[in-house]
LOKE-653210 format. One line per 5 residues: their letters; for each residue z, y, x of C-alpha. Coordinates in steps of 0.5 Angstrom, whole numbers, m for minus. Example, Ala and Ser with C-alpha at 12.3 -4.5 7.8 and 13.67 -1.06 7.14 Angstrom:
2
AS) 16 m9 25 | 14 m2 27
This chain:
299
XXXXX) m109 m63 m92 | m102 m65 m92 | m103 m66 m86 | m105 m61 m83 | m101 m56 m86
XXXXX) m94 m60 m83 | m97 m59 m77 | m98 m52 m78 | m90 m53 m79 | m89 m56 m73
XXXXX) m93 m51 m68 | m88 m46 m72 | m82 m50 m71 | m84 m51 m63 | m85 m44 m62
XXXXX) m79 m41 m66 | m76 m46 m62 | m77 m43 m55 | m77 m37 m57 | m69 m38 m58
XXXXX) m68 m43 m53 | m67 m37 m48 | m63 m33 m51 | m57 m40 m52 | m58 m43 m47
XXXXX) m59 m37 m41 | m53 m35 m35 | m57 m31 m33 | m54 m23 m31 | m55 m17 m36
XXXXX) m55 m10 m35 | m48 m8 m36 | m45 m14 m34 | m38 m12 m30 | m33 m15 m26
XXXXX) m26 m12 m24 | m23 m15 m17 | m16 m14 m17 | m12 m13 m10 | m7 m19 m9
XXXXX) m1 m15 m7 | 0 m11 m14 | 5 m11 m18 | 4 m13 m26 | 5 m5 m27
XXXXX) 0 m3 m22 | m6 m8 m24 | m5 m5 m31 | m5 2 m29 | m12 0 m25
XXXXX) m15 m3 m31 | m13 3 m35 | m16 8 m30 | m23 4 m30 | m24 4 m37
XXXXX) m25 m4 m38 | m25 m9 m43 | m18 m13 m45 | m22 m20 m44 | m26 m17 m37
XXXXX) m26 m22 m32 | m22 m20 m25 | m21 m23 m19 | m15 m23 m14 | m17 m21 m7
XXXXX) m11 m23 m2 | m13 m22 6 | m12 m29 7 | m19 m29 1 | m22 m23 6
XXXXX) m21 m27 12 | m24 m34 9 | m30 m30 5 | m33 m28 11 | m31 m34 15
XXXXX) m35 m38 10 | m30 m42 8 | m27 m43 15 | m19 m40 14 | m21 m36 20
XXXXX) m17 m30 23 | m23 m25 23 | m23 m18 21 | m20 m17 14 | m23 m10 14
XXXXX) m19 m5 19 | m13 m8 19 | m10 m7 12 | m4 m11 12 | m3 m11 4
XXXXX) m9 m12 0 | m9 m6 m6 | m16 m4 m6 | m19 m6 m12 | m26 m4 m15
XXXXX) m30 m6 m22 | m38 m8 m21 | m42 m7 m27 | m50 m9 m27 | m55 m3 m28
XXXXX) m62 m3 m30 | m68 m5 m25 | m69 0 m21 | m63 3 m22 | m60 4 m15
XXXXX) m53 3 m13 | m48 8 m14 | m40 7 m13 | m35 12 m15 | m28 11 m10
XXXXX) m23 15 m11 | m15 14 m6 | m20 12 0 | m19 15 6 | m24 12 11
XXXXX) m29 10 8 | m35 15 4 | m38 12 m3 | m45 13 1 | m42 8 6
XXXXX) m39 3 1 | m47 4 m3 | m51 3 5 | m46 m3 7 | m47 m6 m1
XXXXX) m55 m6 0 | m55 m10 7 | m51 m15 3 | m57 m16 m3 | m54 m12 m7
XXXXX) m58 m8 m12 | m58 m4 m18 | m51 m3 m19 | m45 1 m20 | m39 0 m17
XXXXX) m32 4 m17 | m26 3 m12 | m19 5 m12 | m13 4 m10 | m6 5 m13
XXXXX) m4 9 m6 | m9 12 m1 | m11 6 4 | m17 6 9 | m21 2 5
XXXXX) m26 m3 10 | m22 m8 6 | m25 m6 m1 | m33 m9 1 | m31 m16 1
XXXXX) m28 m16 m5 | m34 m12 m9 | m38 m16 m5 | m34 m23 m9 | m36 m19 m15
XXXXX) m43 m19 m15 | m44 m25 m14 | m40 m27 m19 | m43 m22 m25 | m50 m23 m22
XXXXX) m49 m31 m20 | m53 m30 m14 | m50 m32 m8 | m49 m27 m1 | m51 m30 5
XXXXX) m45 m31 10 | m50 m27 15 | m51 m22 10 | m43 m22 9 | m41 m20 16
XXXXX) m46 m16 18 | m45 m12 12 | m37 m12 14 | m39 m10 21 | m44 m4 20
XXXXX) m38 m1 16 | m33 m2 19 | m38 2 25 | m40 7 19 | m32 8 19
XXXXX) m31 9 26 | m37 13 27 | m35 18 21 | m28 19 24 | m31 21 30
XXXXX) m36 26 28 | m30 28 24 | m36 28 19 | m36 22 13 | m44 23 11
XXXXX) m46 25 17 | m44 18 20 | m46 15 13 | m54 19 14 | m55 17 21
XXXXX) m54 9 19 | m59 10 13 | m64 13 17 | m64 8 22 | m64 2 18
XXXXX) m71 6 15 | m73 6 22 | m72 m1 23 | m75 m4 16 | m80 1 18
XXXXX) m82 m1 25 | m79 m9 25 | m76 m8 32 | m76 m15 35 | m71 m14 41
XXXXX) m64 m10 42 | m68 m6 46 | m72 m3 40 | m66 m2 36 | m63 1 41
XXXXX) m69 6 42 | m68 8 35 | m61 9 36 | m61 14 40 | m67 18 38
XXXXX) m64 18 30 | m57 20 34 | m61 25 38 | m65 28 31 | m58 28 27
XXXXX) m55 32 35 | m50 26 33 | m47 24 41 | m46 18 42 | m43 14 48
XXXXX) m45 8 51 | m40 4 48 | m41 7 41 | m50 5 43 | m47 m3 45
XXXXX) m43 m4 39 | m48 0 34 | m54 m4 36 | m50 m11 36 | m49 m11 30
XXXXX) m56 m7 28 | m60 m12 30 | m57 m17 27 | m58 m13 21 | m66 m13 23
XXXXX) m67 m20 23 | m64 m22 16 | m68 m25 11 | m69 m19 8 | m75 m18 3
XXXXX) m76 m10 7 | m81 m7 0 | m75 m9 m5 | m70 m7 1 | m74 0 3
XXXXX) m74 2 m5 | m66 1 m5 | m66 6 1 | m70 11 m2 | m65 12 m7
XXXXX) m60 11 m4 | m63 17 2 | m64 21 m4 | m57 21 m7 | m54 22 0
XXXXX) m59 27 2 | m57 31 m5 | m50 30 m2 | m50 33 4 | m55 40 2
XXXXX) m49 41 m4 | m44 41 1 | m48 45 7 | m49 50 1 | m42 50 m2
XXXXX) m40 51 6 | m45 58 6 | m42 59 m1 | m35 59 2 | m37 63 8
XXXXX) m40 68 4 | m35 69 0 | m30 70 5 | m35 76 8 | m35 79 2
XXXXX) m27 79 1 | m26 81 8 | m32 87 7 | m27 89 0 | m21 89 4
XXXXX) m24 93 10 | m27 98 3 | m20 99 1 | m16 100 7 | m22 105 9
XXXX) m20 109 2 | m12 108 3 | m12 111 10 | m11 105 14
């Protein structure tokens, strides 16, 4: 009887045992998680100014990002002398990541960035693996910000402690360093932003096998979205769209991140089509009142 009963004990303690054992001894990443990266070339006042502004904890973790950081991150630990991101000479773009619940999506907030859409920043991120986050971007002064990815992208891998791989790394700095170049062309930040989402669906959808296929898909979004492209802008797009299509990708988990991602963009460009209509509506009617009143003051 004795003996039975301690062995109820027993099973008891071994239970209550794994049952607490992963909540002491576990690294792993929860929502609400953050990481702030912080540009190296700030001065003490302006990383204090930024903290403030992102509303974060006294102890939050930060990371220095330099360009010299840039460049050796996406070299994987080369030192080499490649794009840092459009050509910023001082790193001042800094940005705070914070893990979101499964399913979440992605959402980032930018604010003194010149180049670069929240849209692009969110499209870019997803290439890179990126899920479930939201991520906010400034600067102490406006910059262009094709530099800030990099160093959101360190910061998601240390709050998530998941590992980027380097090809994911540059084809995630390409497509936005291409998204950005695209927007200054068309004039159009969320166009240029709209078109690459509608092709990465095209590709997680139809699995090009060649740069020939990509490049079909190129053009027929940009002919759908009336987007002209030159040869040169379909070259450089599909370069680095292929790439994009043969990374280790899981396409069913990638292609809900996407549909988000759509959904937040397209809320965004009928916002901006109606409060463009509004605009035009608004400035017939003012032009119908002054026409009224011109017409009763006898001009």
């Amino acid at each position: 009887m004795n003996l039975k009963k301690w062995s109820r004990f027993a099973l008891i303690g071994l239970f209550l045992f794994a049952v607490t054992l992963p909540q002491t001894v576990s690294a792993d990443a929860v929502a609400g998680d953050s990481v702030v990266t912080l540009g190296a070339d700030l001065t003490q006042e302006q990383r204090q100014s930024l903290l403030q502004e992102m509303n974060v904890d006294p102890d939050v973790e930060t990371i220095d990002v330099s360009i010299d950081d840039i460049r050796t991150y996406l070299q994987g630990g080369t030192g080499g002398t490649g794009s840092s991101g459009g050509g910023d000479n001082k790193a001042y773009s800094s940005a705070k990541i914070t893990l979101a619940e499964k399913g979440t999506g992605i959402r980032v907030k930018a604010h003194n960035v010149t180049r670069v859409s929240e849209q692009m920043y969110a499209n870019a991120l997803l290439t890179a693996g990126v899920t479930d986050a939201e991520v906010y971007v400034t600067s102490p002064k406006p910059v262009t910000g094709t530099a800030a990815l990099t160093g959101i992208m360190m910061a998601f891998e240390k709050v998530s402690n998941k590992e980027i791989s380097q090809e994911q790394r540059q084809v995630a700095n390409e497509e936005m360093l291409r998204t950005s170049e695209l927007g200054q062309k068309i004039g159009d930040k969320d166009r240029a932003a709209q078109f690459m989402t509608e092709v990465k669906e095209q590709i997680a959808e139809k699995k090009p096998e060649s740069k020939e296929e990509v490049r079909d898909i190129i053009i027929n979004v940009a002919g759908d979205l009336n987007i002209n492209l030159n040869n040169q802008d379909i070259t450089n797009i599909t370069n680095v769209m292929y790439n994009f299509s043969q990374l280790d990708i899981d396409w069913n988990s990638f292609g809900d991140q996407l549909n988000k991602l759509k959904g937040q963009l397209e809320n965004l460009v009928n916002s901006e089509e109606a409060q463009g209509w509004f605009d035009q509506f608004m400035a017939w009617l003012s032009d119908l009142f002054d026409s009224i009143a011109n017409a009763f003051s006898g001009k």
